[in-house]
C-alpha positions, -999 to +999 in steps of 0.1 A: -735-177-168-734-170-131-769-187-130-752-217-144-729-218-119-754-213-086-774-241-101-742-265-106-732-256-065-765-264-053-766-295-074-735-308-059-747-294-023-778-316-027-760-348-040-731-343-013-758-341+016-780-370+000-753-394+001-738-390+032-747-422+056-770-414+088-758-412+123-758-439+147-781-434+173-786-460+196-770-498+197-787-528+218-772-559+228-795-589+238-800-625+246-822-652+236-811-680+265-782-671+287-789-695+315-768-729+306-735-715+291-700-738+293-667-724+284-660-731+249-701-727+240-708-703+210-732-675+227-754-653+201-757-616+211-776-601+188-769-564+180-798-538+175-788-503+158-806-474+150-805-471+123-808-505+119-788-507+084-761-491+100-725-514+107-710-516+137-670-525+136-661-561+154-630-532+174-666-513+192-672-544+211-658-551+247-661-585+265-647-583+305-635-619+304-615-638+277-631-649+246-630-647+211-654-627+193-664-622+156-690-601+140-717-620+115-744-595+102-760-581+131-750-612+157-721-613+176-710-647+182-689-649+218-668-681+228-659-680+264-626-691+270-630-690+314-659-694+336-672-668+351-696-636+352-692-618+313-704-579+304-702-574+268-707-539+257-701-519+221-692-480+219-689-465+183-693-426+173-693-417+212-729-440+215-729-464+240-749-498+244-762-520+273-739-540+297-746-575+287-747-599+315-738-632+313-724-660+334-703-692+322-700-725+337-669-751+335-678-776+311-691-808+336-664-829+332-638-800+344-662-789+369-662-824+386-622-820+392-627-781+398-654-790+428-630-813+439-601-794+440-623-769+457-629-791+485-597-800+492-588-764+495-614-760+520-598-788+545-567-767+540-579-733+545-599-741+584-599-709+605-571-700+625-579-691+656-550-665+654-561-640+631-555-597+629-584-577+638-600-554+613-620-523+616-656-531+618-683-504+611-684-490+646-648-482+645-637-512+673-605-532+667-625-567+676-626-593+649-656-615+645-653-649+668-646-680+644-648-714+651-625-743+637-652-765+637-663-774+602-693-792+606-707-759+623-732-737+606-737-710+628-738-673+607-707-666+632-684-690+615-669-682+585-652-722+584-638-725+553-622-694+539-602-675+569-602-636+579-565-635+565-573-658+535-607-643+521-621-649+492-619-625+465-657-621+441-638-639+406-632-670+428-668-664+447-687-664+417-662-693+400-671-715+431-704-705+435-722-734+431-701-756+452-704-722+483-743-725+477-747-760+478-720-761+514-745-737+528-714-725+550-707-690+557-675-671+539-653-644+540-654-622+515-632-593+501-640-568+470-646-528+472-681-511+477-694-482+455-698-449+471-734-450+464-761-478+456-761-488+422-799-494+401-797-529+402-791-530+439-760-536+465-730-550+452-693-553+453-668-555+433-637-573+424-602-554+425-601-537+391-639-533+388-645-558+358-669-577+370-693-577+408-715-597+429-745-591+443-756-583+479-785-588+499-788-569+536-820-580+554-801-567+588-791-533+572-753-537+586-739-521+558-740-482+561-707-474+543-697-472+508-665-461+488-645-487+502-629-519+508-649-542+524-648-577+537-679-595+545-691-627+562-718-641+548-738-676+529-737-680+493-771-680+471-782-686+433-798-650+420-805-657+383-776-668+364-756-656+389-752-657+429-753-633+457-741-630+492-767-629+518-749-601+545-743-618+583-712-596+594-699-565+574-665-547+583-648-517+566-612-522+558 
């Protein structure tokens, strides 16, 4: 009898630890062509698990920038909602994936009145030639020289976005293309890691969502873990842009 009932509780032991579903090891989120994506645009991220019949939950996904999301299979379809730079990440059973990085245009018919708008905002926001001083990396109280001249494109005038008025990295990367193609320099303001990050120098926006990149071929930046504003031209890296470092000051 007590044989029996040993063979009946290993039985169930077996078929309790048979059926019980695998562990999620590892999820990947890719791609196929990321480099002409307008708002409103259906973007495919496919979704990679190990193991790979195992079901992710449309809740483990997070997108940095408005859109709507739904969960087909093993593809994630995204619809951007704003332009802008998008990381798309899943987390599920404490495994995390790959940042996802992708960047979103206006539509062409919005981005004509955008880049127009644009402009005008630049005729209104010339340099004043009365501006606060801010702490540069030496520790000295003097501001940078500006110029009010706009036709100028000396690295030592920052002519359309002012020391007081600087531009923040959502509306640098928004305006991007228009900042690259004006081939002026800018001001710009965003916070700098502590440390170097893998992919390079960069800086973020105020609550960290999203960054831009930075190139330093003078090495003037020797600080980090702080806000930062930087005077610089504007370039396409990739799907994205960077800021090529002129002037560098720790705030």
């Amino acid at each position: 009898m007590k044989r029996k009932q040993i063979m009946s509780l290993l039985l169930g032991a077996m078929l309790l630890f048979g059926c019980s579903s695998p562990s999620l090891e590892s999820i990947r989120l890719s791609v196929e062509d990321a480099k002409e994506i307008e708002v409103g645009d259906t973007v495919e991220v496919e979704v990679e698990t190990d193991p790979s019949d195992f079901e992710l939950d449309k809740e483990s996904f997070r997108v940095t920038k408005k859109a709507d999301l739904s969960l087909k299979e093993n593809t994630l379809l995204v619809v951007p909602q704003t332009a802008g730079e998008y990381q798309v990440t899943a987390s599920q059973d404490d495994v995390t994936s790959n940042t996802l990085r992708f960047t979103v245009k206006e539509k062409e018919n919005k981005k004509e009145d955008t880049m127009e708008d644009a402009k005008e905002d630049v005729e209104e926001k010339t340099e004043s030639s009365q501006q606060n001083p801010v702490k540069d990396v030496q520790g000295s109280n003097n501001a940078p020289e500006t110029s009010s001249d706009s036709n100028s494109s000396s690295s030592d005038n920052a002519i359309s976005w002012s020391q007081s008025d600087p531009l923040s990295v959502d509306e640098t990367l928004q305006y991007g293309d228009l900042l690259q193609k004006s081939g002026q320099s800018v001001w710009l303001q965003g916070d700098l890691p502590q440390a170097m990050t893998s992919g390079g120098m960069i800086l973020y926006n105020g609550d960290h969502s999203t960054f831009i990149s930075i190139e330093d071929p003078m090495h003037l930046i020797d600080f980090g873990g702080t806000n930062a504003m930087i005077v610089g031209k504007i370039k396409q890296q990739g799907s994205s842009y960077c800021v090529v470092v002129e002037k560098a000051y720790a705030l």
